[in-house]
Every structure is written in C-alpha cells, then in structure tokens.
C-alpha positions in Angstrom: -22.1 1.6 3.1 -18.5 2.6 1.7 -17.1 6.1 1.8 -14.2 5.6 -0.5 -13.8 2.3 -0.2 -13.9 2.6 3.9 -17.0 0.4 5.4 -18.7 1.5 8.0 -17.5 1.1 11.5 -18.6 -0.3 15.1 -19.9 -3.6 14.6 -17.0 -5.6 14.7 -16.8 -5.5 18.8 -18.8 -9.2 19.3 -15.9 -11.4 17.4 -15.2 -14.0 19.4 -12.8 -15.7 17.5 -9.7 -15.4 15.3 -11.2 -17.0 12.7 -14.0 -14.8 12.8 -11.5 -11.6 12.5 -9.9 -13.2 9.8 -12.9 -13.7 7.9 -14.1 -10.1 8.4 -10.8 -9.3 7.4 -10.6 -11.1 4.5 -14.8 -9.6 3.5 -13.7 -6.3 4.0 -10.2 -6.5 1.7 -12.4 -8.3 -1.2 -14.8 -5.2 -1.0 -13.0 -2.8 -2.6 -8.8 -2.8 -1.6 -8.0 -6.0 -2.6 -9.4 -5.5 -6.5 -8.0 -2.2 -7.1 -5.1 -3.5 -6.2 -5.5 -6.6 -8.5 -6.1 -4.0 -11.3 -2.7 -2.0 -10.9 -0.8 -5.7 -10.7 -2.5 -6.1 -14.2 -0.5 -3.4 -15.2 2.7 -4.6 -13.8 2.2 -8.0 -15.0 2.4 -6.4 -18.5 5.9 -4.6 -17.7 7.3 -7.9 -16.7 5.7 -9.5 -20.3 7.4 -6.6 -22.3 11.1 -7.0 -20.2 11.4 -10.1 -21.0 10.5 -11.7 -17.4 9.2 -15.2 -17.1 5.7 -15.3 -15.6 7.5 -17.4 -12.4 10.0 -14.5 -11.7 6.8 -12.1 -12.3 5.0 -13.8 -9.3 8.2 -14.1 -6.9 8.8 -10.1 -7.6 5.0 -9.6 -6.4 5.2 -11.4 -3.5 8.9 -11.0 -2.5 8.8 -7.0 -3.0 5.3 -6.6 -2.3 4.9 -3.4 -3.1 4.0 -1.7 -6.9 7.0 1.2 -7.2 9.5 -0.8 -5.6 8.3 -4.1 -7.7 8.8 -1.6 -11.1 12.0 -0.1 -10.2 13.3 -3.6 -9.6 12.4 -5.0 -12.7 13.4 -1.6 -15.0 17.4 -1.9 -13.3 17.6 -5.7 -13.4 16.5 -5.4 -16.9 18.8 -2.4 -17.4 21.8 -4.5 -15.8 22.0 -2.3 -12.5 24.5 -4.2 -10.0 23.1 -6.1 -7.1 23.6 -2.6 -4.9 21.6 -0.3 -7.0 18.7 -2.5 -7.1 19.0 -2.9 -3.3 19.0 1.3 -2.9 16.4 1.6 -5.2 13.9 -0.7 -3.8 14.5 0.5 -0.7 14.4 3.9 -1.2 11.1 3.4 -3.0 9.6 1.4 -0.1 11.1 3.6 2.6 7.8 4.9 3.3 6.7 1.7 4.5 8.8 2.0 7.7 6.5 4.7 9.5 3.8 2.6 8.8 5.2 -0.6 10.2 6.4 1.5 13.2 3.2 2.9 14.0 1.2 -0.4 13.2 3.0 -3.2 15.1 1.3 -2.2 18.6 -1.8 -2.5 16.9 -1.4 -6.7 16.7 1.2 -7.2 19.0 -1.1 -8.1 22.0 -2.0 -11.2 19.4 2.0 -11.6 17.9 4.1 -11.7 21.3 7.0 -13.1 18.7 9.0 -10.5 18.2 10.0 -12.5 14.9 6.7 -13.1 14.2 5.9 -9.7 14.4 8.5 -9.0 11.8 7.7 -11.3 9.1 3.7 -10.0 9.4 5.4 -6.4 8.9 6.2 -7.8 5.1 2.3 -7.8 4.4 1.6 -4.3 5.2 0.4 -2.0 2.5 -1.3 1.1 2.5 -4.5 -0.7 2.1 -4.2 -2.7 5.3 -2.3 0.4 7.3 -5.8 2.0 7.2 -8.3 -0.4 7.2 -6.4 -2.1 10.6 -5.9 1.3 12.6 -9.5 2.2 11.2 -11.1 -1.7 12.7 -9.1 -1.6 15.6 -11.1 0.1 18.0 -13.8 -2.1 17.1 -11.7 -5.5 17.8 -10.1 -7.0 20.7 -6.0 -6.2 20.9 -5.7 -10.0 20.5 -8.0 -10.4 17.8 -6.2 -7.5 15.1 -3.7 -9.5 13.9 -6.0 -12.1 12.4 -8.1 -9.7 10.5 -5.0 -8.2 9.4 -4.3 -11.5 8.5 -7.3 -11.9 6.8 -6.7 -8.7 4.9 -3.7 -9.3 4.3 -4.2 -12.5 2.1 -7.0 -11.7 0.4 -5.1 -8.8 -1.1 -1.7 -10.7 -1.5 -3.9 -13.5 -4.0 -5.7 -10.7 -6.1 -2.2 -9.1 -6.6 -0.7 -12.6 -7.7 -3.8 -12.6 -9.9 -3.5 -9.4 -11.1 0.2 -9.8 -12.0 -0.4 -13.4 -13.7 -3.8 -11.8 -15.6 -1.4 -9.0 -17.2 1.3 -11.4 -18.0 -1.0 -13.6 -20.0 -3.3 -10.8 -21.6 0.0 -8.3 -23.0 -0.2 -7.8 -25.9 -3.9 -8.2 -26.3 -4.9 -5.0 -24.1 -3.2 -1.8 -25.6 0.1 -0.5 -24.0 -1.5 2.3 -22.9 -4.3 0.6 -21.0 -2.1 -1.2 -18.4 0.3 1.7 -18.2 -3.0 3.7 -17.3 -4.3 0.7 -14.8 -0.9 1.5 -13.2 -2.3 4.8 -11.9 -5.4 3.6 -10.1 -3.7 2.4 -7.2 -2.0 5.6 -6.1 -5.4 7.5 -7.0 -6.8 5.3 -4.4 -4.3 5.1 -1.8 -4.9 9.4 -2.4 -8.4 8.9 -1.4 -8.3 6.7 1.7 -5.5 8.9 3.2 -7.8 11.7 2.6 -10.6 9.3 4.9 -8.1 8.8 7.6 -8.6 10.3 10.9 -7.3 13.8 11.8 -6.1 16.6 9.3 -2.5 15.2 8.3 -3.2 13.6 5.6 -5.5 16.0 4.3 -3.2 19.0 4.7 -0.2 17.1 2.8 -2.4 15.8 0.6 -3.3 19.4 -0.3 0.4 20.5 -0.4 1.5 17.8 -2.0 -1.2 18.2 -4.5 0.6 21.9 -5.5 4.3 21.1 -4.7 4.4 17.4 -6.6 4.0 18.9 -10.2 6.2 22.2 -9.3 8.9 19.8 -7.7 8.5 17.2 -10.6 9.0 19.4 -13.5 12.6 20.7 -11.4 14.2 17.6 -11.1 12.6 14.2 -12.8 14.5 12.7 -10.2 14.6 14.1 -6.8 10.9 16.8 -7.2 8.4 13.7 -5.8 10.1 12.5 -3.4 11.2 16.0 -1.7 7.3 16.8 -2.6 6.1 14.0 -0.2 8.6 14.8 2.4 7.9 18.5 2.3 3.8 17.9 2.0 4.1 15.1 5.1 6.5 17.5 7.2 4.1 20.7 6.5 1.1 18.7 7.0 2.2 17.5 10.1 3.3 20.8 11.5 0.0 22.7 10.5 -2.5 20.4 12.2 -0.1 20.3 15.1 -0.4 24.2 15.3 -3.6 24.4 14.5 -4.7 21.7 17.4 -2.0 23.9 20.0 -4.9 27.1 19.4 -7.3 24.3 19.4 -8.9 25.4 15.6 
C-alpha cells in the first residue's frame, strides 16, 4: 500500500544484513521516488540540449550538483557568462535548504558511518526523497543498518536521475518545449505531497502558509517573494505547532 508514494511501515525490523537494507532501500526508491525524479531530469536534460551543453557536462551537472534548482540555476548563469562567484552563490543559495536536512539526518546513519568524512561525502546524496523515506524507515531498522538502505535509496535514485537527464538530452526536440518544461514541475508537486505525509504538523502548517504567501510574495518581487515565502511559511509553521503542542491541541 502507498499513501503518496510512502509504503507502509513496521516490517523492516528482521534485516539482518546491510545488504538486505540496501536492497529494501533500493525496492522502496524504484517504487515511486526514484521515477518521479527521473521524469523532472527529463526535463532538465532538455535545458542542457537547448543551452548548448554537451550530454557529458549534462551528466557531471546531475551528479556533481545533485539537486534540480541548483542544477538549473547553474546551467542558466554559465550559459549566461556569470563569473565563477555568482554561480557559486547561486547554487548555494538554491541548495541552502539542504543543510537542515543533512543536520538533522546524519544521527540517523551515523551509528553505521563512524567516519566523520564518510559521513560527509554520504551528506552529498541526500534529497528530499531520501530525507523522508530514511527518518520515516528508521524506527523500523537497526542504527547500524540505516545507512545502507540509505545507500540503497540513494543509488537507485541517483541512476534514474542520470537516466532521466540523458533521456531528455537525446529526445529535445522531439517532445514539445512545453512538455519538459511542464515535467519540470512534478518533482516539487511531489516533494509538496510527501512533506505533507511527514510526521507532526510542521510541514502541514507551512505547507498551508506557504501555499497563500508564495503567489502573494512571488508576484512582489520575482526575485526575493519564494524564497522569503518558504522562510516565513517554515518559521510560522514551526512556531504554530510548537504553540499549539505547549496547550497540548
């Protein structure tokens, strides 16, 4: 049974083995995560077609950046001619939300990871996708067995996003402009719905907010209205299930 695109939990607690985490790691990614993502690459592979990117430096921007805003903000400046600095800022700023998530999910593996550099280069591979599914498995799994079905997850998703990317490289052109750009969307439609799965109210409260302050914000400033929409949903959020937990609603 899926509840969007979340398996059902609790039977993961007899793995006796890292392979057999990584396995149920890698099952679970190929359900659903893993080919949505593959079918928002598609769309990226067709930016890099259209800006003149080789399908070489397509697959190295995928799997170097690993993440689909950061990916297109890097290919729009380098195309653009930003200097070295801009594109920096700009795929950083666009991946900055990754660092919560990487602080709150390395105790999840590290009982498994004792390499503090080790722990670092697995932080590379977290998405959204694995963020949830890892924090959602891990009551099921060992502490020393997480990091292998993140592993597991985290592979199976990495080679359908290559795929993806090299699928939309090879079919632009063939597939209408619009199609891609519109396959571009399904990821963060997604990514909306699993936060929306994840345990406690958070998520759902800034989803909510976020829902009513990212078009208001948006239409203000082109350039600044999303991203003080997410911080202001998050922070609000945050605050309201935090108050509402202190009167115990």
């Amino acid at each position: 049974m899926f509840r969007f695109g979340l398996p059902e939990f609790g039977r993961a607690a007899t793995l006796l083995s890292d392979r057999a985490a990584f396995k149920l790691g890698l099952i679970e990614a190929s359900g659903l995560p893993a080919p949505m993502l593959m079918i928002s690459m598609i769309g990226f592979g067709s930016l890099c077609h259209e800006t003149g990117f080789s399908l070489l430096k397509a697959l190295i921007t995928t799997a170097s950046v690993w993440a689909l805003p950061g990916q297109m903000a890097y290919v729009e400046l380098l195309t653009a001619g930003a200097p070295a600095f801009a594109l920096l800022f700009a795929v950083g700023l666009a991946n900055a939300r990754f660092l919560p998530m990487v602080a709150t999910f390395l105790p999840y593996i590290r009982a498994g990871v004792p390499s503090r550099a080790a722990q670092f280069a697995l932080s590379h591979f977290v998405t959204a996708n694995s963020w949830i599914f890892v924090i959602r498995r891990s009551p099921d799994l060992a502490p020393e067995r997480r990091w292998a079905y993140f592993m597991g997850f985290a592979v199976s998703c990495l080679a359908l996003g290559l795929l993806g990317t090299a699928l939309g490289y090879v079919l632009a052109g063939v597939v209408s402009k619009t199609v891609t750009q519109g396959l571009l969307l399904l990821n963060p439609v997604y990514f909306m719905l699993l936060f929306l799965d994840a345990p406690g109210r958070s998520a759902l409260f800034a989803a909510l907010i976020g829902a009513v302050a990212g078009p208001l914000l948006a239409s203000l400033s082109s350039d600044w209205g999303l991203l003080a929409a997410g911080l202001i949903a998050g922070t609000l959020g945050f605050a309201l299930n935090r108050t509402l937990r202190a009167r115990h609603v």
